[in-house]
VEXLOPA-675050 format. One record per residue: residue in one letter; x, y, z of N, C-alpha, C, CB in turn; residue number from 0. Coordinates in steps of 0.02 Angstrom, whole numbers. Glycine has a CB too. Layout:
N
{timar A; {X; Y; Z}; {X; Y; Z}; {X; Y; Z}; {X; Y; Z}; NUM}
...
END
This chain:
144
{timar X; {-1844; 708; 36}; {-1794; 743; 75}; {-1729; 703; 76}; {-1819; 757; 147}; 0}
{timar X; {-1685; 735; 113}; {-1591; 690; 118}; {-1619; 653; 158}; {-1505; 730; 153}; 1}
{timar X; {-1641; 636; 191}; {-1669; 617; 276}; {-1678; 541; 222}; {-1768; 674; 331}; 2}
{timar X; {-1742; 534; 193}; {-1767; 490; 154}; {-1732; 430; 121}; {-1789; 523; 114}; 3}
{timar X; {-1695; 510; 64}; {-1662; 463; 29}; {-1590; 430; 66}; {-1649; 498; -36}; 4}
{timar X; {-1564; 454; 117}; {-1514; 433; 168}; {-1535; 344; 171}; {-1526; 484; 254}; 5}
{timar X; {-1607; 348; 232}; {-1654; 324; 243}; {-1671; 260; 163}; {-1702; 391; 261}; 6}
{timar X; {-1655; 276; 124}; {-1699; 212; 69}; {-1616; 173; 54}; {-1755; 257; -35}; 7}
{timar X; {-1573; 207; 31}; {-1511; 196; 30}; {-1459; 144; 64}; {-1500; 241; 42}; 8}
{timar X; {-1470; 147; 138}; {-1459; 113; 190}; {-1471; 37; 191}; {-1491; 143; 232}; 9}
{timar X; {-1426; -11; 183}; {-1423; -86; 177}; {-1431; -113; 250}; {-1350; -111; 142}; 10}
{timar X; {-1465; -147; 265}; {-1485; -203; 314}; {-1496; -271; 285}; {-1548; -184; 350}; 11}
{timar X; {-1504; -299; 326}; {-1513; -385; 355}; {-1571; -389; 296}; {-1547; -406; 461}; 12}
{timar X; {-1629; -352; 301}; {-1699; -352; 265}; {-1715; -320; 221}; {-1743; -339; 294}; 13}
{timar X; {-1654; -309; 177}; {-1665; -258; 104}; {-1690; -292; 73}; {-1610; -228; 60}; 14}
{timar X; {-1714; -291; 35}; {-1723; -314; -51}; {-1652; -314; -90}; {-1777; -253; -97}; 15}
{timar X; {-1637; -352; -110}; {-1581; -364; -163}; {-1599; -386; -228}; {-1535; -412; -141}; 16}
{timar X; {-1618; -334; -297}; {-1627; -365; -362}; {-1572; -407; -392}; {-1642; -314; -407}; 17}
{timar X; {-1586; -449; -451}; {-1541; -505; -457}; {-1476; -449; -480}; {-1569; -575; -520}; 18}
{timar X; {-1428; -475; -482}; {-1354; -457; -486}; {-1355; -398; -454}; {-1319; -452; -556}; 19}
{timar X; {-1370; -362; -388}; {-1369; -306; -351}; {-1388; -263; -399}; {-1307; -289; -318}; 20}
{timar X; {-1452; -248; -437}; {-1467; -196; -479}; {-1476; -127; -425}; {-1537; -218; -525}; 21}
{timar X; {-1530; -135; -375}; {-1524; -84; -340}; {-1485; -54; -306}; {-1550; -84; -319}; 22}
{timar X; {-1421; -93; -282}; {-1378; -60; -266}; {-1305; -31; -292}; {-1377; -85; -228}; 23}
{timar X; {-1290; 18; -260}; {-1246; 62; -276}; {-1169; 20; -303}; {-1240; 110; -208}; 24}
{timar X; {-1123; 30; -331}; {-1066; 20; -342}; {-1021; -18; -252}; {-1043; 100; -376}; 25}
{timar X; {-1033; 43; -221}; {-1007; 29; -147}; {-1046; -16; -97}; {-1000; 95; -112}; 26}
{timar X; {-1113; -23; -92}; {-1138; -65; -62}; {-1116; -132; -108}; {-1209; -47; -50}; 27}
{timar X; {-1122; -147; -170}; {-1101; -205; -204}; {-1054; -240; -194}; {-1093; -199; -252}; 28}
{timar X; {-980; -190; -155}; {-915; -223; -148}; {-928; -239; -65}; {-841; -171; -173}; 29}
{timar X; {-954; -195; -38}; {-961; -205; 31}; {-1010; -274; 62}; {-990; -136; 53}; 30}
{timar X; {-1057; -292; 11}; {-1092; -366; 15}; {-1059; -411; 0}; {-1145; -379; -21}; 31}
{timar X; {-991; -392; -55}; {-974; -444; -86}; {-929; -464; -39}; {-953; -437; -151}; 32}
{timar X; {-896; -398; 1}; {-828; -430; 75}; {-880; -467; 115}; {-777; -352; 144}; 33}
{timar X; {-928; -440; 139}; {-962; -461; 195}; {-978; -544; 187}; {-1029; -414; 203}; 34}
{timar X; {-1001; -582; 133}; {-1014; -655; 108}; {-956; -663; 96}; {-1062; -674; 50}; 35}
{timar X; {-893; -653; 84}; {-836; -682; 91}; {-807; -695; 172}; {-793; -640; 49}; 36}
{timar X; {-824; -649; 213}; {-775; -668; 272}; {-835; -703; 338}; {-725; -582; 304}; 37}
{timar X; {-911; -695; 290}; {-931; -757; 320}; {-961; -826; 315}; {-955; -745; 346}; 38}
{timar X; {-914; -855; 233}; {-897; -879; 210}; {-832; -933; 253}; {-896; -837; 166}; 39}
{timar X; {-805; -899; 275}; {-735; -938; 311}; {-692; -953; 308}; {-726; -971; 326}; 40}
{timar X; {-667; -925; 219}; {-625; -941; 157}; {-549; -950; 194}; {-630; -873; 93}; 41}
{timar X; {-504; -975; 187}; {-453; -980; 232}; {-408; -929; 159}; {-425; -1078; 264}; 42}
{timar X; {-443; -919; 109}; {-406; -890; 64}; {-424; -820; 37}; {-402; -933; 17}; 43}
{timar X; {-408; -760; 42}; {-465; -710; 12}; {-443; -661; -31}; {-499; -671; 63}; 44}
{timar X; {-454; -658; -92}; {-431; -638; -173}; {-474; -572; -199}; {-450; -710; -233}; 45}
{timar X; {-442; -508; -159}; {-477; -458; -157}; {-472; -420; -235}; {-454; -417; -96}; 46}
{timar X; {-493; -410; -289}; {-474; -350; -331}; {-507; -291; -348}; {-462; -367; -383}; 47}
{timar X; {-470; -221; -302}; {-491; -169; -321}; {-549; -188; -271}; {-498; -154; -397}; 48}
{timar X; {-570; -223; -224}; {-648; -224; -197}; {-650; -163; -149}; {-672; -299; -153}; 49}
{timar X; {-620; -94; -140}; {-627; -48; -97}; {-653; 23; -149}; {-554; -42; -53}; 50}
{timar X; {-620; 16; -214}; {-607; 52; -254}; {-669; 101; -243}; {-594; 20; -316}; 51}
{timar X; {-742; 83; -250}; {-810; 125; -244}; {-803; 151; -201}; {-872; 100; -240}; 52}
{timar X; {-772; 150; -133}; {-792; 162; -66}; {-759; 223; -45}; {-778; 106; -20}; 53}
{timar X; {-795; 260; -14}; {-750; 326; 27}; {-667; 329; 65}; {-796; 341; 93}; 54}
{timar X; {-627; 344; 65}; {-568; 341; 98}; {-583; 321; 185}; {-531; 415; 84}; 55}
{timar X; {-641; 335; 232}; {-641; 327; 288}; {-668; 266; 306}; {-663; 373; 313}; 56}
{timar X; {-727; 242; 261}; {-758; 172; 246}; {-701; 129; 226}; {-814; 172; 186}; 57}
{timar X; {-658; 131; 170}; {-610; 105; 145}; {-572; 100; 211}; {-581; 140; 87}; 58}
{timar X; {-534; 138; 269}; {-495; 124; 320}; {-537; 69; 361}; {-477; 191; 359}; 59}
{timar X; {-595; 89; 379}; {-618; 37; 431}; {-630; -21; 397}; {-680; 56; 472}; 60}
{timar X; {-635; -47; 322}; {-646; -130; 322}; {-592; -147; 311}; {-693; -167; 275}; 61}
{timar X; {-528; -81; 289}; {-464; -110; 309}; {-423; -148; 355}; {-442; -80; 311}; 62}
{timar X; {-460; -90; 433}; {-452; -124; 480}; {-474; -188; 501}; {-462; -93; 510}; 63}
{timar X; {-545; -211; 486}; {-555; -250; 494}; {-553; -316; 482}; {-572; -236; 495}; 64}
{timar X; {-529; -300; 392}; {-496; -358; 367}; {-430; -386; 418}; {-470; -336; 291}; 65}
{timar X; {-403; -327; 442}; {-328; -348; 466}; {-355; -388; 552}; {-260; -254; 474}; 66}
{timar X; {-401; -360; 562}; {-398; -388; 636}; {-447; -433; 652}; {-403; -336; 688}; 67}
{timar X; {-498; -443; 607}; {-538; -524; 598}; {-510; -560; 557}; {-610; -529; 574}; 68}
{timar X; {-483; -569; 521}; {-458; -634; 470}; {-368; -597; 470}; {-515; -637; 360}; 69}
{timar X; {-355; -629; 527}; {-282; -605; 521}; {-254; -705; 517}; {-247; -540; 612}; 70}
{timar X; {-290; -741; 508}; {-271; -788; 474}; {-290; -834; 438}; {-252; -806; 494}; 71}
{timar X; {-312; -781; 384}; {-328; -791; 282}; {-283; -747; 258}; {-417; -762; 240}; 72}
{timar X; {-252; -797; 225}; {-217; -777; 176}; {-239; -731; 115}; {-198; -828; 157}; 73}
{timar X; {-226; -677; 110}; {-254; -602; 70}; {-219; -599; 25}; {-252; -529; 104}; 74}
{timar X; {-235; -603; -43}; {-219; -575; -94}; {-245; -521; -117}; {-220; -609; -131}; 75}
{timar X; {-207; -426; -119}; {-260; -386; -119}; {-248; -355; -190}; {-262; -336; -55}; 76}
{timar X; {-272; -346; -245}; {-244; -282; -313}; {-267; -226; -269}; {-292; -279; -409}; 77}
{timar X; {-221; -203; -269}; {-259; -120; -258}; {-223; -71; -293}; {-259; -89; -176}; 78}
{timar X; {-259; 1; -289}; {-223; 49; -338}; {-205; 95; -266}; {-278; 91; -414}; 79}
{timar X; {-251; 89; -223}; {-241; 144; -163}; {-190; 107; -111}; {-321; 166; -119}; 80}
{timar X; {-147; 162; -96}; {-56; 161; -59}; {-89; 124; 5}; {-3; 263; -33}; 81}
{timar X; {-144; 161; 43}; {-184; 161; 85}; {-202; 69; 109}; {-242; 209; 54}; 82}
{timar X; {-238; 24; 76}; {-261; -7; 57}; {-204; -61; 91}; {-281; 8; -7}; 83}
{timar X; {-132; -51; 40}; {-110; -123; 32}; {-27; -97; 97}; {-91; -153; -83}; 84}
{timar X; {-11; -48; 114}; {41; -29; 150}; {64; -41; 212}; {39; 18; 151}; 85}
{timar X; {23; -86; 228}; {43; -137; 304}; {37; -193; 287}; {-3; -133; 374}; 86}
{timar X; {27; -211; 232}; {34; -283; 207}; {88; -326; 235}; {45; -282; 134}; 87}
{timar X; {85; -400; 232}; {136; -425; 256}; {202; -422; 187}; {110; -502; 286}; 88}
{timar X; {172; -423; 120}; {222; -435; 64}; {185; -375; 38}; {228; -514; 16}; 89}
{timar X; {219; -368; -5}; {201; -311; -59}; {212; -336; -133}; {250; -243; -47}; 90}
{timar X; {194; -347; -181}; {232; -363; -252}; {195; -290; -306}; {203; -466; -290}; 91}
{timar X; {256; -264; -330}; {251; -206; -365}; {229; -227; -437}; {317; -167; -362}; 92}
{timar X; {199; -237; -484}; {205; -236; -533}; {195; -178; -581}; {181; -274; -539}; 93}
{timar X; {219; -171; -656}; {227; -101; -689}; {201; -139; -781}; {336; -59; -675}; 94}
{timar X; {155; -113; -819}; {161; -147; -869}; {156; -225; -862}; {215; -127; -893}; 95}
{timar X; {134; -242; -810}; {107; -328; -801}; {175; -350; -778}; {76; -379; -884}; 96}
{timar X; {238; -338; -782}; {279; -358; -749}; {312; -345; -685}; {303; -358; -779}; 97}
{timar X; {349; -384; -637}; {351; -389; -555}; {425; -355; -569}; {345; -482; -505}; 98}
{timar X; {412; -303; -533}; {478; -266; -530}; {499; -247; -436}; {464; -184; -585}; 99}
{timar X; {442; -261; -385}; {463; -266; -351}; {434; -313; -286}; {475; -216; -353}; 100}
{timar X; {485; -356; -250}; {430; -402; -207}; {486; -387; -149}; {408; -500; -234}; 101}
{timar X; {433; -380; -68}; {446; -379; -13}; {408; -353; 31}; {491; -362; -10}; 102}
{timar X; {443; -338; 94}; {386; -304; 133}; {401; -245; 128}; {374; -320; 203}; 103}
{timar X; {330; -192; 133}; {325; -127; 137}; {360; -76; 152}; {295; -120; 161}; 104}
{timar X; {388; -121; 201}; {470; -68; 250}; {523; -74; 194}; {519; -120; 349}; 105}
{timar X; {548; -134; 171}; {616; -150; 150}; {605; -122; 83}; {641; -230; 154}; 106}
{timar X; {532; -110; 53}; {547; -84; -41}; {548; -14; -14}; {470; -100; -120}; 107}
{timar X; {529; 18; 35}; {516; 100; 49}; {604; 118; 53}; {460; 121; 142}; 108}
{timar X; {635; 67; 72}; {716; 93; 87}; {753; 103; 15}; {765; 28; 136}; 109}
{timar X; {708; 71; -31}; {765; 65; -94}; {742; 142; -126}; {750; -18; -162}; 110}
{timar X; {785; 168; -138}; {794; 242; -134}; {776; 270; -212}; {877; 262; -107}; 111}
{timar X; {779; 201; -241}; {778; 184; -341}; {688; 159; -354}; {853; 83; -373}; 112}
{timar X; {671; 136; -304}; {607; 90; -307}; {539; 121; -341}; {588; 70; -232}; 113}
{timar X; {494; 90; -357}; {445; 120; -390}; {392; 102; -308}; {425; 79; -481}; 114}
{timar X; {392; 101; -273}; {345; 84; -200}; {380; 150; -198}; {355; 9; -131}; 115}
{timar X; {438; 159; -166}; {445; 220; -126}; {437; 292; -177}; {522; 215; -87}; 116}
{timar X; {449; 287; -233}; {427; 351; -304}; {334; 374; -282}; {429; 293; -420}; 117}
{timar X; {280; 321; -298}; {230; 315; -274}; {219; 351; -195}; {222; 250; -282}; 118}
{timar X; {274; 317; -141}; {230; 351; -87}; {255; 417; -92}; {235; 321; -9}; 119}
{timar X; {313; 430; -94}; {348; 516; -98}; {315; 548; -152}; {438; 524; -118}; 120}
{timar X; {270; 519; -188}; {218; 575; -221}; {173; 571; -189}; {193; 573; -288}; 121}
{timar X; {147; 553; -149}; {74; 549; -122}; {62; 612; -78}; {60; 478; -76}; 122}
{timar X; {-8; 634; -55}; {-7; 677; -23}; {-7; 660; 60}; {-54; 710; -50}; 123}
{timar X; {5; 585; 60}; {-3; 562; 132}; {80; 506; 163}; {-93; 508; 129}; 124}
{timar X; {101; 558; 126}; {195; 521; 145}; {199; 518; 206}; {271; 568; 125}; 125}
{timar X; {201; 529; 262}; {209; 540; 315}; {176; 494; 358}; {197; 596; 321}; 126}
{timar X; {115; 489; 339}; {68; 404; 346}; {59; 346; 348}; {43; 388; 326}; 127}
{timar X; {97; 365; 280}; {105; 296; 217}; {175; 263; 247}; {120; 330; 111}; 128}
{timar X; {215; 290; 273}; {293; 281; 288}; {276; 225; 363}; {344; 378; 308}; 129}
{timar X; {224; 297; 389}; {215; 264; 467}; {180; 197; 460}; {165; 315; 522}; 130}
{timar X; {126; 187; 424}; {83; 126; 423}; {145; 49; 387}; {-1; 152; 358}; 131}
{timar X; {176; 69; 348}; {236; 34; 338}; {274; -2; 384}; {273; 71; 317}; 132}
{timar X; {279; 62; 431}; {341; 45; 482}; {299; 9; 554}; {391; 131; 506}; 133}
{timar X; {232; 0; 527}; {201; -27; 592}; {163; 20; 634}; {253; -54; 635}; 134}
{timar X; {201; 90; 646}; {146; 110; 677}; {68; 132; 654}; {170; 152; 701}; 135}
{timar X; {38; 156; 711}; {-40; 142; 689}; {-37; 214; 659}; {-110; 123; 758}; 136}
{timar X; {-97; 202; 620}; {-119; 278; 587}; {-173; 297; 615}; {-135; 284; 510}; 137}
{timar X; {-185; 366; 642}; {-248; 403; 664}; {-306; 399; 621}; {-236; 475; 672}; 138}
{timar X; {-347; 376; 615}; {-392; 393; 566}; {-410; 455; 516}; {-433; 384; 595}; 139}
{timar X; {-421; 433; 477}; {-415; 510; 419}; {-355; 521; 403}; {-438; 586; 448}; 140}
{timar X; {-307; 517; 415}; {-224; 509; 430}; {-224; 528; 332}; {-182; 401; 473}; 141}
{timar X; {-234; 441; 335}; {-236; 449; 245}; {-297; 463; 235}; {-217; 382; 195}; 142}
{timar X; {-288; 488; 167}; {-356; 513; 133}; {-323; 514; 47}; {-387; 610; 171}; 143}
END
């Protein structure tokens, strides 16, 4: 049944883990891999793409949480999702491997030429993306 397989799926303290996470999913893999990093104690934390598997609402809450337990480790994040990296303290744009734009979130959204603000004014969550920028909080589900 869903019940079951819900039920077998489900990561705890007392799973079984085959060697290199064979049994688990893509998203539990990145989600073990944050979890031994931040209790780890790393004063440094070198994220790439580690949300990418994960649902947009899962993806918000270890967002959040990254931001409000280790709000002092230094985060290096790649990400492809607007979502992800848009309250950042810096932002660095790159295009073709090269840095075409560095600052904070607010100040590249003003440049009217920018490839940050092209990106969010296509998105379907402009209105979000602008606000989470500018500091204020986002409702949950907000972005998606």
């Amino acid at each position: 049944s869903v019940q079951d397989e819900f039920e077998e799926a489900r990561l705890t303290l007392d799973s079984a883990i085959a060697s290199g996470g064979g049994n688990l999913s893509v998203g539990q893999r990145q989600i073990l891999a944050l979890a031994r990093a931040i209790v780890r104690g790393s004063k440094l934390l070198i994220l790439d793409e580690a949300t990418s598997a994960i649902d947009y609402k899962t993806d918000s809450a270890i967002q959040s949480s990254l931001r409000n337990e280790l709000h002092n480790v230094t985060q290096i994040i790649v990400a492809h999702r607007l979502q992800t990296i848009i309250d950042a303290d810096k932002i660095m744009v790159l295009d073709a491997g090269k840095l075409v734009e560095f600052g904070s979130p607010w100040e590249l959204l003003q440049n009217e030429k920018g490839m940050l603000r092209a990106l969010v004014d296509e998105s379907g969550d402009k209105d979000a993306l602008y606000a989470a920028a500018h500091g204020k909080p986002v409702a949950e589900g907000e972005c998606s």
